[in-house]
Structures are given as structure tokens and as C-alpha cells.
mmCIF file as gemmi writes it, N, C-alpha and C atoms, coordinates in Angstrom:
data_model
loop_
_atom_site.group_PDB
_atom_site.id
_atom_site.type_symbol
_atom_site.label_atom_id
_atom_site.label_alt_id
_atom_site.label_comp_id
_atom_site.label_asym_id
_atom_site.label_entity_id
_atom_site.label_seq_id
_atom_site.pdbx_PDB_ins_code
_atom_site.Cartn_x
_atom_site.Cartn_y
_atom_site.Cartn_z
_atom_site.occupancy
_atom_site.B_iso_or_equiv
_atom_site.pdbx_formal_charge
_atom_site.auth_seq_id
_atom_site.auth_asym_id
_atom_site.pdbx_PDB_model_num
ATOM 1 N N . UNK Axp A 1 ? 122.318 100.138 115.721 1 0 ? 1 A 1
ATOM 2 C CA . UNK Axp A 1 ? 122.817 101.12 114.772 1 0 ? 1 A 1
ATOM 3 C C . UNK Axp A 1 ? 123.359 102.31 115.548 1 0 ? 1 A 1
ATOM 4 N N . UNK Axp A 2 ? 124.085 103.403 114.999 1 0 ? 2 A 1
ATOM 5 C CA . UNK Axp A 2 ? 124.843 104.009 115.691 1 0 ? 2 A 1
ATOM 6 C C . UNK Axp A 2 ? 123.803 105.297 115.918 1 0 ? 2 A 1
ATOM 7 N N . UNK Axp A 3 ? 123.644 105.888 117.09 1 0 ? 3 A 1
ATOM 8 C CA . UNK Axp A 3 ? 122.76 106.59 117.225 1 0 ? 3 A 1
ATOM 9 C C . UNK Axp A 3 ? 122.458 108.021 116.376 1 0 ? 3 A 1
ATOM 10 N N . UNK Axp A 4 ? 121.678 108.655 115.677 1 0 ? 4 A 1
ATOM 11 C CA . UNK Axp A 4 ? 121.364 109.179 115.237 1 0 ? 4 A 1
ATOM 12 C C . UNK Axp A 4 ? 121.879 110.595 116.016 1 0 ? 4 A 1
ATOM 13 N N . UNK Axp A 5 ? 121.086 110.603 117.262 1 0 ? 5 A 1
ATOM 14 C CA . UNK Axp A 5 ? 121.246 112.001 117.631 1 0 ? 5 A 1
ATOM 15 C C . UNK Axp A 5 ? 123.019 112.383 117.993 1 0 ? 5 A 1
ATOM 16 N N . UNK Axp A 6 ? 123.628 111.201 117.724 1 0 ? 6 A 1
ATOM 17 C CA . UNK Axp A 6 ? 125.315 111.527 117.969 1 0 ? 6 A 1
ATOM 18 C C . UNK Axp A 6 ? 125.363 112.315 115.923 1 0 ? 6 A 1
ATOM 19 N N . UNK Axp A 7 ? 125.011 111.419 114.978 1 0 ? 7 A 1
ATOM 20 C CA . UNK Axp A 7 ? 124.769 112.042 113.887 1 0 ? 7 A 1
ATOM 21 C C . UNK Axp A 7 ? 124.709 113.634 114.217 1 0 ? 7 A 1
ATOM 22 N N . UNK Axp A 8 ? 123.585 113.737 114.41 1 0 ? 8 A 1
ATOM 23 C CA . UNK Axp A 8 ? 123.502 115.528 114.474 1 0 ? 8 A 1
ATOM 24 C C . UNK Axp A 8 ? 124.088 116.173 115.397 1 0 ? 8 A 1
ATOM 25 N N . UNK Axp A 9 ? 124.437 115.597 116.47 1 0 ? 9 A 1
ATOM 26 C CA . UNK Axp A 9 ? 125.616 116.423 117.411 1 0 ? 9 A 1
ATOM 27 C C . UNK Axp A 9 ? 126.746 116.821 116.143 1 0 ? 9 A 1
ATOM 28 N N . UNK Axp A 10 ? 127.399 115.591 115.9 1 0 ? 10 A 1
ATOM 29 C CA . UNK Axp A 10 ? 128.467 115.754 114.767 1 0 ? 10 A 1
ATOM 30 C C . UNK Axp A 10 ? 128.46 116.783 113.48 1 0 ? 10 A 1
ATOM 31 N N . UNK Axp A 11 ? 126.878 116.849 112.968 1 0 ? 11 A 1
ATOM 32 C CA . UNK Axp A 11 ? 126.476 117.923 111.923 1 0 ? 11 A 1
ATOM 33 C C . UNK Axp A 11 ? 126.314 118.839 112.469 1 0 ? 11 A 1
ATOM 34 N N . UNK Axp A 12 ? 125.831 119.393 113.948 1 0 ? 12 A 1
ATOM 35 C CA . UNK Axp A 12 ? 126.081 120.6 114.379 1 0 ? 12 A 1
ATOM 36 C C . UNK Axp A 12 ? 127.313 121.077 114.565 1 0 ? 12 A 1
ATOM 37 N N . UNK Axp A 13 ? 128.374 120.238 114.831 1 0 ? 13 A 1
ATOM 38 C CA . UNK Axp A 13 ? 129.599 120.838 115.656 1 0 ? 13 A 1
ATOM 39 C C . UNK Axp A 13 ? 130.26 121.163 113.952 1 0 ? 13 A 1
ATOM 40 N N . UNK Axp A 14 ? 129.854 120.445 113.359 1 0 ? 14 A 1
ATOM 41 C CA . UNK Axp A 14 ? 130.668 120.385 111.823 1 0 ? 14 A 1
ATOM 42 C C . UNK Axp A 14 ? 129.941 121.626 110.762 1 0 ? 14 A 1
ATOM 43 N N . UNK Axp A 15 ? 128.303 122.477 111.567 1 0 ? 15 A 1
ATOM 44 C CA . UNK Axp A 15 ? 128.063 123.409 110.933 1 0 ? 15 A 1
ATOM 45 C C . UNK Axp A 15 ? 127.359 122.553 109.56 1 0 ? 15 A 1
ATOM 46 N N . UNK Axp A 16 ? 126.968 121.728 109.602 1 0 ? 16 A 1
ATOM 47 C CA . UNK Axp A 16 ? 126.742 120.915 108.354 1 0 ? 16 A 1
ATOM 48 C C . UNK Axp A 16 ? 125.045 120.306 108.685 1 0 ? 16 A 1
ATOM 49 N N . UNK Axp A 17 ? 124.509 120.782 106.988 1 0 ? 17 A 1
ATOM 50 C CA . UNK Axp A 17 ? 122.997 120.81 107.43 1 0 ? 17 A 1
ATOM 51 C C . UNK Axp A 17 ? 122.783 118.79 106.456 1 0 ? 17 A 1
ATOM 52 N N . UNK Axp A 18 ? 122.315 118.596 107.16 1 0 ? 18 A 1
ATOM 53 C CA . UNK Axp A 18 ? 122.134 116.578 106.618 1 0 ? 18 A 1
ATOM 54 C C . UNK Axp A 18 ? 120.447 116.293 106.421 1 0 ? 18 A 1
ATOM 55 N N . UNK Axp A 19 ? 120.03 115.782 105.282 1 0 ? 19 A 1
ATOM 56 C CA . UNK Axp A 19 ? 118.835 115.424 105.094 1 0 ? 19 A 1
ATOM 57 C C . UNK Axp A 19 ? 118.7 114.317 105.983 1 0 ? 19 A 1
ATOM 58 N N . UNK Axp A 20 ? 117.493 113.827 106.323 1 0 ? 20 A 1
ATOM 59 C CA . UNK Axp A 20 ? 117.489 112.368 107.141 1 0 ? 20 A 1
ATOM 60 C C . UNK Axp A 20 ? 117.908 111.211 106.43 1 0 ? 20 A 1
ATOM 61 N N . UNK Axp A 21 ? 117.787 111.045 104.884 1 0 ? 21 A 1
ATOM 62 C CA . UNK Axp A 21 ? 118.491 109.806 104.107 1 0 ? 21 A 1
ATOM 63 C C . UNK Axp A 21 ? 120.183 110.213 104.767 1 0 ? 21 A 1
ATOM 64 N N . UNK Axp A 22 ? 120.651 111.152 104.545 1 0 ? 22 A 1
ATOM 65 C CA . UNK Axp A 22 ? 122.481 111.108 104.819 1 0 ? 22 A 1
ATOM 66 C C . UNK Axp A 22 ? 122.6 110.786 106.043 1 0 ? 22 A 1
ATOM 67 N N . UNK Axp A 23 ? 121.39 111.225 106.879 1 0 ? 23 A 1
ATOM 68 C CA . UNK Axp A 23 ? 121.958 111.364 108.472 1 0 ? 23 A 1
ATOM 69 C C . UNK Axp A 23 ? 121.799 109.88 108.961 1 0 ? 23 A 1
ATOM 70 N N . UNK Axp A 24 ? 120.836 108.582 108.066 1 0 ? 24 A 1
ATOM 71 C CA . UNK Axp A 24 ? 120.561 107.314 107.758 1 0 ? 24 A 1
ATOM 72 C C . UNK Axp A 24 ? 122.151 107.03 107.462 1 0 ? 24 A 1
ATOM 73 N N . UNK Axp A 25 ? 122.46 106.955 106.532 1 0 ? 25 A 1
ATOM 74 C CA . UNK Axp A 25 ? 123.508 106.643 105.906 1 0 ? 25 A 1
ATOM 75 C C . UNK Axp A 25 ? 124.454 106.771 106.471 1 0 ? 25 A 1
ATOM 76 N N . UNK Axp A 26 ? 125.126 107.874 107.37 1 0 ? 26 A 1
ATOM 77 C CA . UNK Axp A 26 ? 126.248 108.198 108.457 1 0 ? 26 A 1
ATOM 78 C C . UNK Axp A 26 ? 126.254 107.11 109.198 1 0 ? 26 A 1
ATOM 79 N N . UNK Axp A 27 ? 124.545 106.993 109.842 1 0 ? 27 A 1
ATOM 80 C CA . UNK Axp A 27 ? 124.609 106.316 110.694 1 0 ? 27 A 1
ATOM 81 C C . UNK Axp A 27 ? 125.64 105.116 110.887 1 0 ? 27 A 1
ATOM 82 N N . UNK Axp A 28 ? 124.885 104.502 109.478 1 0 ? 28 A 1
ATOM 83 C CA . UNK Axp A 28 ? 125.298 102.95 109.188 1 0 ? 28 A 1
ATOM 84 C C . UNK Axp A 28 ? 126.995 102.894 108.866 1 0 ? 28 A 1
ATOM 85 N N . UNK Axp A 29 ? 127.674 103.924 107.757 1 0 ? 29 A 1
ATOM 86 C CA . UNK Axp A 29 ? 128.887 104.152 107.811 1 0 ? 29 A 1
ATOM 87 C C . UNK Axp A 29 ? 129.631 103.912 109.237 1 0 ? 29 A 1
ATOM 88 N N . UNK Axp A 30 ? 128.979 104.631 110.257 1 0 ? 30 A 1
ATOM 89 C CA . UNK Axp A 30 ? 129.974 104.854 111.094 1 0 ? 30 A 1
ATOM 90 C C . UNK Axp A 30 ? 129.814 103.513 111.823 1 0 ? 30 A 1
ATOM 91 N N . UNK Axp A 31 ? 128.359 102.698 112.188 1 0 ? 31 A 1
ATOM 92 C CA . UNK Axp A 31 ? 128.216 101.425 112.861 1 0 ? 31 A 1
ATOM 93 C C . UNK Axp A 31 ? 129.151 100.814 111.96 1 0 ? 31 A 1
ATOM 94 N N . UNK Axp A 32 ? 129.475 100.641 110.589 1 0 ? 32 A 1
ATOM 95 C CA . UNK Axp A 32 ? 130.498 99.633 109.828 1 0 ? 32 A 1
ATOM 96 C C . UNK Axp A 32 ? 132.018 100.283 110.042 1 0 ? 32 A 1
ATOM 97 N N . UNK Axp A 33 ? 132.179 101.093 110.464 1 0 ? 33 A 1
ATOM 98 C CA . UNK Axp A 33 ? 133.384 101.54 111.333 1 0 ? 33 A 1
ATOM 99 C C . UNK Axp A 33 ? 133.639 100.941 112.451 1 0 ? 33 A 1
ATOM 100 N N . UNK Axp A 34 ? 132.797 101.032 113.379 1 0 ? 34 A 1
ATOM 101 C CA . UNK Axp A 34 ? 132.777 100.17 114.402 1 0 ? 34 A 1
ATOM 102 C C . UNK Axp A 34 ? 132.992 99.091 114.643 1 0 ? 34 A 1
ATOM 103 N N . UNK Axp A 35 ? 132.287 98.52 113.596 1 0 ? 35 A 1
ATOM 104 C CA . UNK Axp A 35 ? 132.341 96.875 113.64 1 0 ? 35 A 1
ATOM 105 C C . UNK Axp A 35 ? 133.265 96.651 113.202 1 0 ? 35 A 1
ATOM 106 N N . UNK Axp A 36 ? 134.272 96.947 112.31 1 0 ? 36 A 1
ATOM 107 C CA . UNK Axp A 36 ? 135.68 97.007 111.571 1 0 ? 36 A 1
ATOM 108 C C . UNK Axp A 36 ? 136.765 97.037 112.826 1 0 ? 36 A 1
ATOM 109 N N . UNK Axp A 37 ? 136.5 97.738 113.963 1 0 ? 37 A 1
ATOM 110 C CA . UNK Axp A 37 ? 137.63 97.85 115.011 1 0 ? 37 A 1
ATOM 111 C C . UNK Axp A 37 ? 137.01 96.553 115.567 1 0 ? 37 A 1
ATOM 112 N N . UNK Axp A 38 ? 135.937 96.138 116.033 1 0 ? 38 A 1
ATOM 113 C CA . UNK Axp A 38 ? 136.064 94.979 116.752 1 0 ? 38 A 1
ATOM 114 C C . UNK Axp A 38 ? 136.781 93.667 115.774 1 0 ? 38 A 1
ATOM 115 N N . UNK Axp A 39 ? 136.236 93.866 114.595 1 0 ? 39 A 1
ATOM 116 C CA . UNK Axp A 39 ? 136.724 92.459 113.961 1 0 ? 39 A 1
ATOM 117 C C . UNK Axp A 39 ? 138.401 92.857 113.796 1 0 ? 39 A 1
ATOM 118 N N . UNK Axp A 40 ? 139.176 94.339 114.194 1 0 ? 40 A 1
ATOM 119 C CA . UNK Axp A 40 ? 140.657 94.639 114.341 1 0 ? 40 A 1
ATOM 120 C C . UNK Axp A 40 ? 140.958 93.857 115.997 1 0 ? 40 A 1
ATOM 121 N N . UNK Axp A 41 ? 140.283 93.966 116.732 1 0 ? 41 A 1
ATOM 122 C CA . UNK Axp A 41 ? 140.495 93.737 118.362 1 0 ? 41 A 1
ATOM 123 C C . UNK Axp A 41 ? 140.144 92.175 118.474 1 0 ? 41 A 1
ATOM 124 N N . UNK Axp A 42 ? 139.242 91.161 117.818 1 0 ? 42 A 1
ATOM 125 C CA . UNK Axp A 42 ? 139.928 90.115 117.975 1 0 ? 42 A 1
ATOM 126 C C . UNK Axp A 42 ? 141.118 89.323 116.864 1 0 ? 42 A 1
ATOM 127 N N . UNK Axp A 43 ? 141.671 90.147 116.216 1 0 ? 43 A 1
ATOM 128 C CA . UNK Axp A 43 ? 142.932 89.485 115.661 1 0 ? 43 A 1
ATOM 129 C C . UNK Axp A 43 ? 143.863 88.939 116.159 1 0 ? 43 A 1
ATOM 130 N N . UNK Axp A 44 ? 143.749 87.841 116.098 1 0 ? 44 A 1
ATOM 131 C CA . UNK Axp A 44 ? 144.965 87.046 116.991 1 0 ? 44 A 1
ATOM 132 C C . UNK Axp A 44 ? 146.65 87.966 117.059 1 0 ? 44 A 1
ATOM 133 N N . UNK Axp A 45 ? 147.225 88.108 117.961 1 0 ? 45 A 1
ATOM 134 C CA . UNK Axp A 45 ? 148.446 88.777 118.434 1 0 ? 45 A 1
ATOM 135 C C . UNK Axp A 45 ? 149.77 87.832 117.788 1 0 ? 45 A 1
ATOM 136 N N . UNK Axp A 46 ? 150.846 88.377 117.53 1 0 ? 46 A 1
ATOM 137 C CA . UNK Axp A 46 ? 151.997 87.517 117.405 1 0 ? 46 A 1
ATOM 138 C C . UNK Axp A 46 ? 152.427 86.711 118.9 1 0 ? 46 A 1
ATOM 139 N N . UNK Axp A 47 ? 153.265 86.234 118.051 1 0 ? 47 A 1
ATOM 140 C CA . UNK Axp A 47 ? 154.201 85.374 119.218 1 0 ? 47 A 1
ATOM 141 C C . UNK Axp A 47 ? 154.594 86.587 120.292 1 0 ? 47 A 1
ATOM 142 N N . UNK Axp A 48 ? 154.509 86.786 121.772 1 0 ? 48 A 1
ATOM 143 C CA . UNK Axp A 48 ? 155.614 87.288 122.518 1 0 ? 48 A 1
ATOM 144 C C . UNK Axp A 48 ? 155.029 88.648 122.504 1 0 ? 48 A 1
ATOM 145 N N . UNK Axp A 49 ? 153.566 89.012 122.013 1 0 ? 49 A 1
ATOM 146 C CA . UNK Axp A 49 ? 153.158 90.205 122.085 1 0 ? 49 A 1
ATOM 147 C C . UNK Axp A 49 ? 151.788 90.391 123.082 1 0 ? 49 A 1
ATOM 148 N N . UNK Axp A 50 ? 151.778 91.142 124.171 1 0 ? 50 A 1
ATOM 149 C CA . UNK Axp A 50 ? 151.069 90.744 124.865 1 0 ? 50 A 1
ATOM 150 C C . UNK Axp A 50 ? 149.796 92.179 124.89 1 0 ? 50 A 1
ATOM 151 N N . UNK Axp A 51 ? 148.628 91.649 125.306 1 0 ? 51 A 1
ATOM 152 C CA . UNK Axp A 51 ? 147.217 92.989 124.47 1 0 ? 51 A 1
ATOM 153 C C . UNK Axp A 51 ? 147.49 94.332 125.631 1 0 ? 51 A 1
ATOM 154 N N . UNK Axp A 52 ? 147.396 95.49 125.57 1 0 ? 52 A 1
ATOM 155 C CA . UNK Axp A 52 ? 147.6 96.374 126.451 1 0 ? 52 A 1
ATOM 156 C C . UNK Axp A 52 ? 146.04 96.712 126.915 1 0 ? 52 A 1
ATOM 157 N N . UNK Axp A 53 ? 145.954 96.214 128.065 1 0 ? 53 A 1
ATOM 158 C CA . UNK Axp A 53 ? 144.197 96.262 128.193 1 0 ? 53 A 1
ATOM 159 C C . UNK Axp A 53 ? 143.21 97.607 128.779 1 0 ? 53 A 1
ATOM 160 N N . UNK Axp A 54 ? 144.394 98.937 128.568 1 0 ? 54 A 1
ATOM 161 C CA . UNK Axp A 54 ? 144.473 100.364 128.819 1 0 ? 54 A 1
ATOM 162 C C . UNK Axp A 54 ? 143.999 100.626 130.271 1 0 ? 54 A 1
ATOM 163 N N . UNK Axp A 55 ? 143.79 99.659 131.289 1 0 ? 55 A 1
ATOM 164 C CA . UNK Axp A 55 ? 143.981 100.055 132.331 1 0 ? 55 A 1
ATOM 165 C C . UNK Axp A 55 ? 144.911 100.647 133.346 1 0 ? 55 A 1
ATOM 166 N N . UNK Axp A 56 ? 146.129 100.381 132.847 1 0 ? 56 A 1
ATOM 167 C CA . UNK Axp A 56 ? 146.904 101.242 133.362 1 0 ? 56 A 1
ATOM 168 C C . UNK Axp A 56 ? 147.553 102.421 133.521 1 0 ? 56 A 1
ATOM 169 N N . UNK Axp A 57 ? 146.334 103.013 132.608 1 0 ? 57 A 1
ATOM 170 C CA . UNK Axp A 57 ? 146.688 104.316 132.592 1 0 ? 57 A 1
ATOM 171 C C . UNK Axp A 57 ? 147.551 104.595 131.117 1 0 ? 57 A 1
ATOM 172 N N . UNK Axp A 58 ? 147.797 106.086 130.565 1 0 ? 58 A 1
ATOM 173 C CA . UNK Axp A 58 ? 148.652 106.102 129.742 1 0 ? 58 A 1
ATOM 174 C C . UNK Axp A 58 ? 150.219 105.666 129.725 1 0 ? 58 A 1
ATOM 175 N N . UNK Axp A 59 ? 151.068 105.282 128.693 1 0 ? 59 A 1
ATOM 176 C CA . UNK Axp A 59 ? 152.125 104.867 129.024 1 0 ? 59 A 1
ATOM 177 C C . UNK Axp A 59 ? 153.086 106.069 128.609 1 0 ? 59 A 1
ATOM 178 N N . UNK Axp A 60 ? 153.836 106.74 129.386 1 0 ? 60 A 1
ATOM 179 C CA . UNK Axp A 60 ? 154.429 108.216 128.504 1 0 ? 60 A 1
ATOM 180 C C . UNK Axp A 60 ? 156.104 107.511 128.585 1 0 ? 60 A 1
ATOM 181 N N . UNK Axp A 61 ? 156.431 108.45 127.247 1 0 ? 61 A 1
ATOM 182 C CA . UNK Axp A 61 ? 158.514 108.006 127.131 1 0 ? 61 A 1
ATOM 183 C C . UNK Axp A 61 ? 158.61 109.344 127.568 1 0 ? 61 A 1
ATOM 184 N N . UNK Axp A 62 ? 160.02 109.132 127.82 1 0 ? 62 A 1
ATOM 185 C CA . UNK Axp A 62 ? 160.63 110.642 128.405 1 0 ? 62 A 1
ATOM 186 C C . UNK Axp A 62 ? 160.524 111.178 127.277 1 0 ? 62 A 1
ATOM 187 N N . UNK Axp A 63 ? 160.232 112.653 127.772 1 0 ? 63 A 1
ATOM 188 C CA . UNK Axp A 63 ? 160.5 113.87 126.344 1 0 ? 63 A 1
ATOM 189 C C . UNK Axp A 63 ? 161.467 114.54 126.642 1 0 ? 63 A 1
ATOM 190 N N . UNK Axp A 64 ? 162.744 114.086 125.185 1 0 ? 64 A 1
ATOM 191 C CA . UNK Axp A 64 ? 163.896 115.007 124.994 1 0 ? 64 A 1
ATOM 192 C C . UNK Axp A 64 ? 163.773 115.115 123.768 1 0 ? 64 A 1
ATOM 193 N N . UNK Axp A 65 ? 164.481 116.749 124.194 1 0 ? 65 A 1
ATOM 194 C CA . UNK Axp A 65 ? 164.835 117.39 122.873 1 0 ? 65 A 1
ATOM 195 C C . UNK Axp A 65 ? 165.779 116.992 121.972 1 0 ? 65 A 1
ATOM 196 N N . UNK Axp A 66 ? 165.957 116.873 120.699 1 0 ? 66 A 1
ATOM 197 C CA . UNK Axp A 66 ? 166.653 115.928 120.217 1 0 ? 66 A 1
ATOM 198 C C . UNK Axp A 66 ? 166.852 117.307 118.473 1 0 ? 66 A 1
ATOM 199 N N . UNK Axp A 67 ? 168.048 117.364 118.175 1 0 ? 67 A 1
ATOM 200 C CA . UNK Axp A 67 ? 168.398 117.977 117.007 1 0 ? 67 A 1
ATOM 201 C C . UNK Axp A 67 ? 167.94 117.68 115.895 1 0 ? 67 A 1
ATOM 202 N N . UNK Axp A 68 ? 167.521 118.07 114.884 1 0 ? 68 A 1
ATOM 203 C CA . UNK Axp A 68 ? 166.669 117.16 114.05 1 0 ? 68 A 1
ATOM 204 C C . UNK Axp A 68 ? 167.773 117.771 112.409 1 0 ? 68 A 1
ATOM 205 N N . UNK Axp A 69 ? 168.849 118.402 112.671 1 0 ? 69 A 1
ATOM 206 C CA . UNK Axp A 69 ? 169.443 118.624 111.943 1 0 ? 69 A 1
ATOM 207 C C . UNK Axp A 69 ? 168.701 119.546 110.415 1 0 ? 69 A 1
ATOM 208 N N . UNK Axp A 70 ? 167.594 119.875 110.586 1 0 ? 70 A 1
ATOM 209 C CA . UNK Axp A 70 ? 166.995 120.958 109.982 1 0 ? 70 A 1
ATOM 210 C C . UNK Axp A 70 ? 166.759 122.219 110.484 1 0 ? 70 A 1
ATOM 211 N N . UNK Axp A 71 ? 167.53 122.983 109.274 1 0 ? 71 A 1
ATOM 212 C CA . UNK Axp A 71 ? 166.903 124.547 110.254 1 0 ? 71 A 1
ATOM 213 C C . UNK Axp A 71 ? 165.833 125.401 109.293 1 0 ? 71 A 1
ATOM 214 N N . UNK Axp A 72 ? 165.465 126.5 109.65 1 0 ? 72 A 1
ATOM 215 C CA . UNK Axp A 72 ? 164.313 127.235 109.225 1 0 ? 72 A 1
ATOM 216 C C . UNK Axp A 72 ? 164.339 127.702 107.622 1 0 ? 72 A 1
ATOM 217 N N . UNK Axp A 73 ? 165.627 128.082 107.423 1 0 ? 73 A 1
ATOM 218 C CA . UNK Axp A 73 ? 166.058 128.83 106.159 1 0 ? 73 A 1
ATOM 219 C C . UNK Axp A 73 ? 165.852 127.293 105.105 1 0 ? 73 A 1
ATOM 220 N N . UNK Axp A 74 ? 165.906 126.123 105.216 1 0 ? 74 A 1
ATOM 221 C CA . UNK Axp A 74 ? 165.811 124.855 104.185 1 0 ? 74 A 1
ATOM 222 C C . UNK Axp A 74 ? 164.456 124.983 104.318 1 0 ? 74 A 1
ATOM 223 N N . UNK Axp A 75 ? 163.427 125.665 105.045 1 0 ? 75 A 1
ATOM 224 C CA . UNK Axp A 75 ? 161.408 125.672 104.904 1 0 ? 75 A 1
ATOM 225 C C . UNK Axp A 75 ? 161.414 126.818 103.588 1 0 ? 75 A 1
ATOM 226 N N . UNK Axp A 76 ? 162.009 127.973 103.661 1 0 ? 76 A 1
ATOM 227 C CA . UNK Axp A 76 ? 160.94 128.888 102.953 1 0 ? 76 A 1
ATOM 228 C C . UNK Axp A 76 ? 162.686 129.977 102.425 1 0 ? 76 A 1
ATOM 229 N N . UNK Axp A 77 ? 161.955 130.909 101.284 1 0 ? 77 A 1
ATOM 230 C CA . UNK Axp A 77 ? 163.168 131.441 100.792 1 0 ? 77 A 1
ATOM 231 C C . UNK Axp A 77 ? 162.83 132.729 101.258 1 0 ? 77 A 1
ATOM 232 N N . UNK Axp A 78 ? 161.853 132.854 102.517 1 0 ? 78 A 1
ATOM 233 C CA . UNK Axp A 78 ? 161.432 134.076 103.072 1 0 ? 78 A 1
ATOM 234 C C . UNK Axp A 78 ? 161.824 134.179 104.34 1 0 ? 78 A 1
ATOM 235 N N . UNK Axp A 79 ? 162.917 133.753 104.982 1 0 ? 79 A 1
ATOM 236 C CA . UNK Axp A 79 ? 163.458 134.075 105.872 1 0 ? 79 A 1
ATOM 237 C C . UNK Axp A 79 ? 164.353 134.711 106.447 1 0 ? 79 A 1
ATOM 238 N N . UNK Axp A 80 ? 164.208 135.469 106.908 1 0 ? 80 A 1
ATOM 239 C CA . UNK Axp A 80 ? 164.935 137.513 107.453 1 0 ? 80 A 1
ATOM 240 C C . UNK Axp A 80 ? 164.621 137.39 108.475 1 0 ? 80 A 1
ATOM 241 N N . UNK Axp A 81 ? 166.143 137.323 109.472 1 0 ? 81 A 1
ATOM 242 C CA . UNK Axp A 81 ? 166.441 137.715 110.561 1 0 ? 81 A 1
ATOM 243 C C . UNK Axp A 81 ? 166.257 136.596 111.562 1 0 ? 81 A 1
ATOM 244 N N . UNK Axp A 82 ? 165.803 135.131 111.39 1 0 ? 82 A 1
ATOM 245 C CA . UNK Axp A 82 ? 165.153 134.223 111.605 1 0 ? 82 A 1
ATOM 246 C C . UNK Axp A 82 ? 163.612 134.455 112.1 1 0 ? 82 A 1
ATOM 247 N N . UNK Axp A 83 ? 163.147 135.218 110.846 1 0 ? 83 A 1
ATOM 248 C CA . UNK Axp A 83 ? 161.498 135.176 111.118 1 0 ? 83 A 1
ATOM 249 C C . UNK Axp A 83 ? 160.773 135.113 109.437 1 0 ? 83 A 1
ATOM 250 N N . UNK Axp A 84 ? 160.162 134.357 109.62 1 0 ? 84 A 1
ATOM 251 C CA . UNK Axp A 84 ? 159.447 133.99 108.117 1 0 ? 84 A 1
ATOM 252 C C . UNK Axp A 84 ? 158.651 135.555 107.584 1 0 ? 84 A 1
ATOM 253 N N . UNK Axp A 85 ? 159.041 135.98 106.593 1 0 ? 85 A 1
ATOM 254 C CA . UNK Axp A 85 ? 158.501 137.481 106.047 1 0 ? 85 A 1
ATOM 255 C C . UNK Axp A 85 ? 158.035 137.102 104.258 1 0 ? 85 A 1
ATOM 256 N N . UNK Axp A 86 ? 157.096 136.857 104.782 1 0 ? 86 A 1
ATOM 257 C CA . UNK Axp A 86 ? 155.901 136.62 103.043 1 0 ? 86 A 1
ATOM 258 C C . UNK Axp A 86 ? 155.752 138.2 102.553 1 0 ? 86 A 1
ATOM 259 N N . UNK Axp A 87 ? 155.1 137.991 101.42 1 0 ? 87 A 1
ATOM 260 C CA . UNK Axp A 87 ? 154.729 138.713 100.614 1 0 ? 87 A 1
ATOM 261 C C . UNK Axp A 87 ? 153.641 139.19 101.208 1 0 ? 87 A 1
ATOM 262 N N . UNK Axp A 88 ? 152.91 140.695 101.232 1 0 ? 88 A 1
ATOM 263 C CA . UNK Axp A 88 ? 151.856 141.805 101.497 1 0 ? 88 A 1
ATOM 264 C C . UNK Axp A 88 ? 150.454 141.253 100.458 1 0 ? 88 A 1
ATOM 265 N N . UNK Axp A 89 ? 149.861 140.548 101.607 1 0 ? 89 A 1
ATOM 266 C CA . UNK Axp A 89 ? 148.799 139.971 101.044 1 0 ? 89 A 1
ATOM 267 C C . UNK Axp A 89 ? 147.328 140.883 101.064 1 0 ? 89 A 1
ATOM 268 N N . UNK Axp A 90 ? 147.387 141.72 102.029 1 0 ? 90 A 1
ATOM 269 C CA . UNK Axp A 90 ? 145.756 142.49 102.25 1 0 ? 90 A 1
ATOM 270 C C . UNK Axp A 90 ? 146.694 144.054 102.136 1 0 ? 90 A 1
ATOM 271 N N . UNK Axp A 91 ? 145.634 144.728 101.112 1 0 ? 91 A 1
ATOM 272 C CA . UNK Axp A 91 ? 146.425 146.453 101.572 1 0 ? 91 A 1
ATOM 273 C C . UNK Axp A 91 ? 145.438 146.783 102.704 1 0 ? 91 A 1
């Protein structure tokens, strides 16, 4: 089962107080998570597709900048000067 004290790591970092029935219950949720990716990882592959077995490190594409043909003024009807100017929310 999935370890408990990872449970309360997770309810601490999340600020979140868990009775021991929920922190039970996470548990098992998250072990049936688990087991859900393995029964995803042996799914047989298509034709011509071969498994990436992440040893080689990450695979990165070049990063270019690319126009995306949207500009700022089609986001919001609050834009002056090209800087977003809302409405005076706190006096």
C-alpha cells in the first residue's frame, strides 16, 4: 500500500489536517493510481513505435520564437499604452 507517512508529507505541504480513515483512504486511492500506470506501461505499442526507456536523458526540440498572431488588446478591454490597467480594487 502506498505509504502513509508520504500521505502526511502531502497533508502537510497541502496545509490540510486528515483523520486516519482519509489518510487510509488516500492511501489506497493513490496505490490504485499506481497500479493504473503500470497496467498503462504494459500496453502493447503500435506497429513502428518503439518504448522510450528514459535513459537517455531528456529529449529537448529547439526553442523558437514563433508569432502566434495574437496580440494583447484581443485579452482584455483594459489595455493602455500596452499595459493591462483594471479597475481600483483596494482604497
Amino acid at each position: 500500500m502506498f505509504p502513509i507517512e508520504e500521505i502526511e508529507k502531502i497533508a502537510s505541504l497541502a496545509s490540510l489536517e486528515l483523520t486516519d480513515a482519509e489518510k487510509q483512504m488516500l492511501a489506497r486511492q493513490f496505490e490504485d493510481i499506481l497500479n493504473y500506470f503500470k497496467v498503462i506501461d504494459s500496453a502493447p505499442l503500435p506497429e513502428g513505435i518503439i518504448a522510450d526507456s528514459g535513459n537517455d536523458g531528456p529529449c529537448f526540440r529547439e526553442d523558437v520564437a514563433v508569432d502566434s498572431g495574437v496580440s494583447p488588446k484581443d485579452f482584455s478591454p483594459y489595455l493602455e499604452d500596452g499595459h493591462f490597467k483594471v479597475p481600483k480594487v483596494i482604497e
